[in-house]
C-alpha positions as YAML, in Angstrom:
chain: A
units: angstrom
residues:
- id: 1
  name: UNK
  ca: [11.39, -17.83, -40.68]
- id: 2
  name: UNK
  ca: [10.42, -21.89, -41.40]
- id: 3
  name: UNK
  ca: [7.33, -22.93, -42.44]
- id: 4
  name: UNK
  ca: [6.46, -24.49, -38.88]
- id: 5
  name: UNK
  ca: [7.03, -21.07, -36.91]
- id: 6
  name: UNK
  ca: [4.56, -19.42, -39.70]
- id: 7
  name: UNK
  ca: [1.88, -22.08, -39.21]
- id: 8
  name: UNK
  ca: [2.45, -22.58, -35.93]
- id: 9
  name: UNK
  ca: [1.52, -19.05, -35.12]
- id: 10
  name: UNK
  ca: [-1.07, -19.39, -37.47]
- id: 11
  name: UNK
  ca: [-2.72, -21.84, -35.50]
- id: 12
  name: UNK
  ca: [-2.36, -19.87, -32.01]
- id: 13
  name: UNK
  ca: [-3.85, -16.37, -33.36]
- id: 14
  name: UNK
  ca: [-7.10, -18.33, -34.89]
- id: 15
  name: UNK
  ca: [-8.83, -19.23, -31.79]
- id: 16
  name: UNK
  ca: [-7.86, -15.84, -29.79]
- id: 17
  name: UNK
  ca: [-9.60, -13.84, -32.67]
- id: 18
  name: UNK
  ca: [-12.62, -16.09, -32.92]
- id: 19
  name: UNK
  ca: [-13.65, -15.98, -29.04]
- id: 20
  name: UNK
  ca: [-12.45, -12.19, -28.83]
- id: 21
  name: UNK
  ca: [-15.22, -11.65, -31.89]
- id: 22
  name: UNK
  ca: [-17.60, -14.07, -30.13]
- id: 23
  name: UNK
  ca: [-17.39, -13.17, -26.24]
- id: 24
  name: UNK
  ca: [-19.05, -9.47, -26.88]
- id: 25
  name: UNK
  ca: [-21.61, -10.64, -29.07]
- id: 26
  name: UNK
  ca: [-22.68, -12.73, -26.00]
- id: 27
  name: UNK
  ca: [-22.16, -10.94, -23.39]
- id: 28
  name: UNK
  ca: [-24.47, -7.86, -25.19]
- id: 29
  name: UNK
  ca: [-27.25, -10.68, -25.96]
- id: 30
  name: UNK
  ca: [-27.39, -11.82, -22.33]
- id: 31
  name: UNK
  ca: [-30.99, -11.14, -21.08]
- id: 32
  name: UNK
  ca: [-31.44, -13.10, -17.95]
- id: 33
  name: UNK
  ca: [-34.92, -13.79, -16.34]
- id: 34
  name: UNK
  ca: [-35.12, -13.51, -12.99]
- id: 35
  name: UNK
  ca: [-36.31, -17.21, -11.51]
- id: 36
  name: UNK
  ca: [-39.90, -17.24, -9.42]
- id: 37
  name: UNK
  ca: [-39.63, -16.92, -5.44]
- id: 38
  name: UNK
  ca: [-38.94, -19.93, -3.50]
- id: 39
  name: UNK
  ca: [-35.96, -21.20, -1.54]
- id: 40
  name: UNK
  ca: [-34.07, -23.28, -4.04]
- id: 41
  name: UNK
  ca: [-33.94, -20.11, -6.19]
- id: 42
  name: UNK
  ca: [-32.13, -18.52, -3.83]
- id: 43
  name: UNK
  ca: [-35.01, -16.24, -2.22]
- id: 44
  name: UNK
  ca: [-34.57, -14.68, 1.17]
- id: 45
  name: UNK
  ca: [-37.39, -13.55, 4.14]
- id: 46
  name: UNK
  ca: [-36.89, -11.56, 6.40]
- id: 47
  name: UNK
  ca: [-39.29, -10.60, 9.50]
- id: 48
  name: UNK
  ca: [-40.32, -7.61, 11.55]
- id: 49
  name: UNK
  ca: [-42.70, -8.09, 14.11]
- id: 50
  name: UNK
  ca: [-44.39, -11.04, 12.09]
- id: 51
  name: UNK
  ca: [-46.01, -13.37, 14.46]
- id: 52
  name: UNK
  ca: [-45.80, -16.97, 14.99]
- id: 53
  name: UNK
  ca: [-48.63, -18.18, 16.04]
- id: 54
  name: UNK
  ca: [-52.03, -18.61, 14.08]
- id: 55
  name: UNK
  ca: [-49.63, -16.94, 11.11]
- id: 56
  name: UNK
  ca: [-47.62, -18.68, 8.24]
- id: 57
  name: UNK
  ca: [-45.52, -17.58, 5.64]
- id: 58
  name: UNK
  ca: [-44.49, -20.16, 2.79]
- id: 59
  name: UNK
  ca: [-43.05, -20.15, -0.63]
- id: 60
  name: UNK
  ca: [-45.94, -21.95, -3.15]
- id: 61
  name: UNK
  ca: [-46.83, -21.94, -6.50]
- id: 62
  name: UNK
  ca: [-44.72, -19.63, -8.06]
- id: 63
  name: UNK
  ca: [-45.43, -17.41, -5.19]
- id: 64
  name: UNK
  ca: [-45.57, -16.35, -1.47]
- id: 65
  name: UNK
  ca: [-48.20, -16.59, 0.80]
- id: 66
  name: UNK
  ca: [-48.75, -14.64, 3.67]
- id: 67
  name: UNK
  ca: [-51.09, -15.09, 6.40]
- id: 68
  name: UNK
  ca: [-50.56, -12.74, 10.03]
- id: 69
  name: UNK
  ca: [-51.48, -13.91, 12.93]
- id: 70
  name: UNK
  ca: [-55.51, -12.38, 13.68]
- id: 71
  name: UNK
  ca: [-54.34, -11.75, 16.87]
- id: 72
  name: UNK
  ca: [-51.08, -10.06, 16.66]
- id: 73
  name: UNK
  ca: [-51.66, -5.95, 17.34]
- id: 74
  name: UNK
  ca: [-48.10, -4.63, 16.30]
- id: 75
  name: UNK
  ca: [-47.02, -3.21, 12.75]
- id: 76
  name: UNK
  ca: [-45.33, -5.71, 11.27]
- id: 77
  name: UNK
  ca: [-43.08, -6.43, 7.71]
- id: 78
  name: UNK
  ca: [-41.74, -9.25, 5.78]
- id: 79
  name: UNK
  ca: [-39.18, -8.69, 2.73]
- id: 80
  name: UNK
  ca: [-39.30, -11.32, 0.25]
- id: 81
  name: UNK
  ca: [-36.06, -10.88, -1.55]
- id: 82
  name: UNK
  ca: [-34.90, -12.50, -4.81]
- id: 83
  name: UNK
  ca: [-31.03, -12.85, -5.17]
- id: 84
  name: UNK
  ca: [-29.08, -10.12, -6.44]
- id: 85
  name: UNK
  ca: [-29.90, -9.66, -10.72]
- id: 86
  name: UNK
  ca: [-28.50, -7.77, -13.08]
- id: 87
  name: UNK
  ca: [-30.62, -5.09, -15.02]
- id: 88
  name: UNK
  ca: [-29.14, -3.99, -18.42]
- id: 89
  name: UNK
  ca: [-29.68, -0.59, -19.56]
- id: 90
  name: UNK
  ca: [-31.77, -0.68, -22.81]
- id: 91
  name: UNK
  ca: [-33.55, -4.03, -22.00]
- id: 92
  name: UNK
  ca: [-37.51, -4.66, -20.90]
- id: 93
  name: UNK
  ca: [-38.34, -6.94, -17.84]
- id: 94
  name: UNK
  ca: [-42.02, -7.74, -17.68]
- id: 95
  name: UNK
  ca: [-42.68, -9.60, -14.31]
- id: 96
  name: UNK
  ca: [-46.48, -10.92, -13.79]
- id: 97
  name: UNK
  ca: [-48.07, -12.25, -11.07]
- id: 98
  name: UNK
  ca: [-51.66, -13.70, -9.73]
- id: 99
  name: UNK
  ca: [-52.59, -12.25, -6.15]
- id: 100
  name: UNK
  ca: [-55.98, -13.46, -3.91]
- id: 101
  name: UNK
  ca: [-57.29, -11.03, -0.73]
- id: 102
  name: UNK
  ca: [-59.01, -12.27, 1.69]
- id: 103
  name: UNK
  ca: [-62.21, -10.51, 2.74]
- id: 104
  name: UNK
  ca: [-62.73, -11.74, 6.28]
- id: 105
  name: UNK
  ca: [-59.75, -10.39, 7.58]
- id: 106
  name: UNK
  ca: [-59.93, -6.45, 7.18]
- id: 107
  name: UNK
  ca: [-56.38, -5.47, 9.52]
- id: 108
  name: UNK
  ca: [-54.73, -3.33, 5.99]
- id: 109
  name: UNK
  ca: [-51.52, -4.47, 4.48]
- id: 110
  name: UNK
  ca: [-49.66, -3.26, 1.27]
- id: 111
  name: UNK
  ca: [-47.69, -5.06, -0.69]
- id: 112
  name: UNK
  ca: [-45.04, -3.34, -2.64]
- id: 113
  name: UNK
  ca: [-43.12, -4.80, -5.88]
- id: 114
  name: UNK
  ca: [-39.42, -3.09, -5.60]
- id: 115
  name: UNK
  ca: [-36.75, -2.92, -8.12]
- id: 116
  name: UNK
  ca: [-33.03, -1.28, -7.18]
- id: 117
  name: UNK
  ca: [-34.86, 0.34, -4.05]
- id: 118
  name: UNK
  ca: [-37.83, 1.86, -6.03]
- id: 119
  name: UNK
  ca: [-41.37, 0.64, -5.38]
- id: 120
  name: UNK
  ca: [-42.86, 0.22, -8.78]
- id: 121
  name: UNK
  ca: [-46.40, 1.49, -8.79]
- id: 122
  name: UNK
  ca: [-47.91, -0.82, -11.07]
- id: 123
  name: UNK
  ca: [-46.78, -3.88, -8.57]
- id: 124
  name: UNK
  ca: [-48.41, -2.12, -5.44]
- id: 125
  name: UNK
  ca: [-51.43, -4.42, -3.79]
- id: 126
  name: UNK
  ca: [-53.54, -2.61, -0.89]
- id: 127
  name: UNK
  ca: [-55.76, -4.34, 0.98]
- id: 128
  name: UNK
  ca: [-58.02, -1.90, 1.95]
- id: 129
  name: UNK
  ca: [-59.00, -1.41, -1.82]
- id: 130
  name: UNK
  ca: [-58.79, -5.15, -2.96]
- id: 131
  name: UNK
  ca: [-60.51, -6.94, 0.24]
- id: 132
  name: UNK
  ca: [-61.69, -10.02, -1.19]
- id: 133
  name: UNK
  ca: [-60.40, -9.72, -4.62]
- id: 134
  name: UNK
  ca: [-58.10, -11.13, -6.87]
- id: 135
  name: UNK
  ca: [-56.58, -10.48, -10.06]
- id: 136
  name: UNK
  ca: [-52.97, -9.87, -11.70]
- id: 137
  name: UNK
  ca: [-50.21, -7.50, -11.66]
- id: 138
  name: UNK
  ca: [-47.99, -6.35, -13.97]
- id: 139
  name: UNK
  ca: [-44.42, -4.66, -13.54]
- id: 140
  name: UNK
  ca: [-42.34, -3.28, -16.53]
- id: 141
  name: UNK
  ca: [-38.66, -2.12, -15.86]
- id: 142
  name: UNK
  ca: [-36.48, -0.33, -18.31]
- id: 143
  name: UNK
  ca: [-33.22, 0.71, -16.41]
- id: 144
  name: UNK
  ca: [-31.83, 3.59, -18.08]
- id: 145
  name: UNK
  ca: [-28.48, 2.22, -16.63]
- id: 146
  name: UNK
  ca: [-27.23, -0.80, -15.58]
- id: 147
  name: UNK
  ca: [-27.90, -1.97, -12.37]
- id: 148
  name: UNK
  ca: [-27.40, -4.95, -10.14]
- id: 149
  name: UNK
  ca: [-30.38, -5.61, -7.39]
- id: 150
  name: UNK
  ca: [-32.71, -7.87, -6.18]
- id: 151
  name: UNK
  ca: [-36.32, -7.84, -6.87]
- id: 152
  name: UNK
  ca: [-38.16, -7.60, -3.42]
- id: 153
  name: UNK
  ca: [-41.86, -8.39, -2.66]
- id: 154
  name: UNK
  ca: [-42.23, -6.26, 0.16]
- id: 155
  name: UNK
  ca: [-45.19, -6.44, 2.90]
- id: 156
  name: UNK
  ca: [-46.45, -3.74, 5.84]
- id: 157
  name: UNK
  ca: [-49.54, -4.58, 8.49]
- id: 158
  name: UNK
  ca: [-50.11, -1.25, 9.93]
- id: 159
  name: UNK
  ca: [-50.74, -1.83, 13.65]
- id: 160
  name: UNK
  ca: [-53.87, -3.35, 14.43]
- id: 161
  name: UNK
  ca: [-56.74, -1.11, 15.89]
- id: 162
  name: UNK
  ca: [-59.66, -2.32, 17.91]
- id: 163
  name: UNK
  ca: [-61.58, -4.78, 16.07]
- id: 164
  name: UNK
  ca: [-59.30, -5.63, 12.90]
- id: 165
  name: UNK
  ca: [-57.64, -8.88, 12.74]
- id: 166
  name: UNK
  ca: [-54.89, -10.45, 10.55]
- id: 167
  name: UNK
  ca: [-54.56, -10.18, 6.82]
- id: 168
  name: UNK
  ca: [-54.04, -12.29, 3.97]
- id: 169
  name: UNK
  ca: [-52.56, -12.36, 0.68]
- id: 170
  name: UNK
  ca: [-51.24, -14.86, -2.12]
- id: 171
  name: UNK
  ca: [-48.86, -13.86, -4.37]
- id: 172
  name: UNK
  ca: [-48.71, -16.88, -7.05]
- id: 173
  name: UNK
  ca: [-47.63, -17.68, -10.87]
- id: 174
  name: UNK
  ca: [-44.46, -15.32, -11.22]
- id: 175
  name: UNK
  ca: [-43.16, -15.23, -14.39]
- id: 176
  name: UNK
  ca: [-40.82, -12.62, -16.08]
- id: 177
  name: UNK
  ca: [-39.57, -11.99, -19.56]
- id: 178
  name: UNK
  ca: [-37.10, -9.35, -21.37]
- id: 179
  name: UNK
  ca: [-36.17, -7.99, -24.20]
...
């Protein structure tokens, strides 16, 4: 064997051992945050029974707000749905978040905070209990497994009885971390 063939093979095998040591390193490091609601994040609504008029829904400050029309009677929902994340098994997510009540319209809505299908208690917001308030939330995930799903901010108006009107809420400065 000449001296070329030996270095040339040299050479070759180098780089393939160096990014076969470095790609698993990386890929076991990765710890991605999930990127506050609004459009250009990729962030999806969808509507049930959500009226248009007197109502508005909007993407702002970090956050969502939701406002149903006073007059509308029906149950209604709107999802608020992040694109689709991955959760690695082992890791901490910490999401936090700012939400404001509004006391003159009593009509009840929850808000839920759901991770891979599973409302996590800590995110829940009822307006019944927190007419008029405000304050912060926070949501800590530990998948025991791997999973891939979005993070949904989901909202329910139960249907309206005499004298109850619309309700709002603001959802606003969400920020997550891991570890």
């Amino acid at each position: 064997m000449g001296r070329r063939v030996v270095l040339g093979t040299a050479v070759w095998s180098v780089p393939v051992i160096a990014v076969g040591a470095v790609v698993p390193q990386a890929a076991a490091s990765a710890c991605g945050a999930v990127a506050a609601p609004s459009t250009a994040a990729g962030w999806t609504v969808t509507k049930t029974n959500m009226s248009t008029n007197g109502g508005t829904d909007q993407f702002t400050n970090n956050g969502y707000v939701l406002v149903q029309d006073p007059a509308s009677t029906a149950a209604a929902s709107e999802v608020v749905q992040s694109p689709s994340q991955t959760f690695l098994a082992g890791r901490t997510y910490k999401f936090t978040y700012n939400y404001t009540t509004y006391s003159s319209n009593p009509r009840k809505l929850t808000m839920s905070f759901q991770i891979n299908g599973v409302a996590q208690s800590t995110g829940a917001i009822d307006t019944s209990t927190t007419s008029g308030g405000s304050g912060s939330k926070t949501v800590t995930y530990s998948p025991t497994t791997t999973v891939t799903s979005p993070v949904v901010l989901r909202y329910d108006f139960v249907a309206a009885t005499s004298g109850t009107t619309g309700d709002d809420i603001t959802i606003s400065s969400f920020a997550n971390t891991c570890t």
